[in-house]
N, C-alpha and C positions, 0 to 999 in steps of 0.2 A: 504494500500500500504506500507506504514512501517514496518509494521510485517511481511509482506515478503521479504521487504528489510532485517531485522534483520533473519530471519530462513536463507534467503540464503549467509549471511554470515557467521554466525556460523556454516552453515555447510560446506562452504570453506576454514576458518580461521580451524578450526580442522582438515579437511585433511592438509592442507597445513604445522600447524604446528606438527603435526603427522609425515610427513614427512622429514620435515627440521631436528628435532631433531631426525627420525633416520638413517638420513644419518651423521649427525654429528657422531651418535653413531658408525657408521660403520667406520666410519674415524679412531676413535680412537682405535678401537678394531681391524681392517681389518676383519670385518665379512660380507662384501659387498656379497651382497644384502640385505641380512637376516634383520636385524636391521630396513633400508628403509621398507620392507613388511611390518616387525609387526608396524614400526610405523603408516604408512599410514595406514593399516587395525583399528589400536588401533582411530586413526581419525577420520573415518569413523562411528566408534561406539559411539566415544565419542559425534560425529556430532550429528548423530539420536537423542542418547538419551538428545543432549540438542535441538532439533527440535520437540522431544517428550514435552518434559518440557514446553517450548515458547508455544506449542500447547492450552494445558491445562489451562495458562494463557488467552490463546487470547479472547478479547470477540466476545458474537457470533451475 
């Protein structure tokens, strides 16, 4: 039950901070929306590939 705790939060904490920082980006730049996209997309990837990692570790 922990390890699913921690996969489904790393894989909320990465979109979420994927997002935050690129809407900041977009703030500063005025590139709205564009920035928000890749971030949250960039989140999402980054999410997986550490829901991939945790996997590998988990025992079975």
């Amino acid at each position: 039950m922990g390890m699913a705790a921690a996969m489904a939060t790393q894989l909320v904490l990465a979109i979420v901070l994927g997002f935050l920082l690129g809407h900041w980006m977009d703030g500063l730049l005025h590139t709205s929306p564009w920035l928000t996209i890749v971030g949250v997309l960039a989140g999402i990837v980054a999410g997986f590939v550490g829901l991939f990692h945790l996997s590998k570790v988990m025992p079975k």
